[in-house]
N, C-alpha and C positions, 0 to 999 in steps of 0.2 A: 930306778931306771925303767923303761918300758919294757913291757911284756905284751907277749903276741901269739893267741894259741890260734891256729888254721885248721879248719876241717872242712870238707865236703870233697874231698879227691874221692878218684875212684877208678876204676880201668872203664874204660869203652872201647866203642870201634867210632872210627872216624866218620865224619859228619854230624853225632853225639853232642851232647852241651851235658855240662858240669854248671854249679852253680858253689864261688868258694866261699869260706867266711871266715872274717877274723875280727876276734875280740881284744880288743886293747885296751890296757891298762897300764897306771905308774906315769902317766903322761896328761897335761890338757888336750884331749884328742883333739876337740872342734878346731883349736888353733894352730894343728900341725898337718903341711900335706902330706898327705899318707900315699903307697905304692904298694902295689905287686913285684913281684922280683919272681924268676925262675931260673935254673940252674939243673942243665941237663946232663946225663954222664962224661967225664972227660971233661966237659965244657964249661967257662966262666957263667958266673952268674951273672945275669943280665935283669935289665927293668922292661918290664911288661908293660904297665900302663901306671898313671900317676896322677892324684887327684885334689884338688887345691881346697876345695869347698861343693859342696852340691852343686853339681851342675857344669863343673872345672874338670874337665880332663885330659891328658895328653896318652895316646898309645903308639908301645912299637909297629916300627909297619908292618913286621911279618903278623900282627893280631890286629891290625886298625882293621873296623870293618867287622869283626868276629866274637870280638869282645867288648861286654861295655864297665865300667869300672864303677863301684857307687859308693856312698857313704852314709847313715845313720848318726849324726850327733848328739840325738838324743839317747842312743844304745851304742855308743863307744864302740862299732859295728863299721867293717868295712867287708863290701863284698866283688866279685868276678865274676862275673856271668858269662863265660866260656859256649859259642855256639860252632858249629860248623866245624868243631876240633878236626886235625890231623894228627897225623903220626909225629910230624915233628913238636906240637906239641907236647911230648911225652917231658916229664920233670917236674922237683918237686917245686910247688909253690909255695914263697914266702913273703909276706908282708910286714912291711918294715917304713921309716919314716922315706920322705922321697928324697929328703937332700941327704946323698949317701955321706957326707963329709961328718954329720951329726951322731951315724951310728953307730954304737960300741960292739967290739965284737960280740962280746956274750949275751947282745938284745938279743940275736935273732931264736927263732921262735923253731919248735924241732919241724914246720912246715906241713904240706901234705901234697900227699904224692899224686902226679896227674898222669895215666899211663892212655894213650889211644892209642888201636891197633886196626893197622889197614886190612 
């Protein structure tokens, strides 16, 4: 099954950029759209942005404009390059395949946490 380690969270203050990453494996990466998901306290996880091939993207609105979403085929390498962060930003990020109907529960990956503070 795929595996999915994320790093580069961090706390900031608002209007700050993050840049995430995630390594994936146990899958043909090039061949699968890959996502962002984030999942704030209390509140459902949600998708962020969503990436088909180099160059292929779709993002939520609250981040269209702020984020741009990318991918590495050659380094099994997907990344989020977070600018202009706000507070509601805050949660942790996780990356996972984009068609949710695909993933097992125990793919997801332990995440990494995105904290901005106004």
């Amino acid at each position: 099954q795929v595996q999915l380690v994320e790093s580069g969270g961090g706390s900031v203050q608002a209007g700050e950029s993050l840049r995430l990453s995630c390594l994936v494996s146990g899958i043909e990466f090039s061949s699968n759209p890959m996502a962002w998901y984030r999942q704030a306290p209390q509140k459902n996880r949600e998708l962020v942005a969503g990436i088909s091939h180099p160059g292929s993207a779709t993002y939520a609105a609250s981040v269209n404009g702020r984020f741009t979403i990318s991918r590495d085929n050659s380094k099994n390498r997907l990344w989020l390059q977070m600018t202009n962060l706000k507070p509601e930003d805050t949660a942790v990020y996780y990356c996972n395949l984009l068609d949710v109907g695909a993933i097992w529960d125990d793919s997801w990956g332990q995440g990494t946490q995105v904290t901005v503070s106004a």
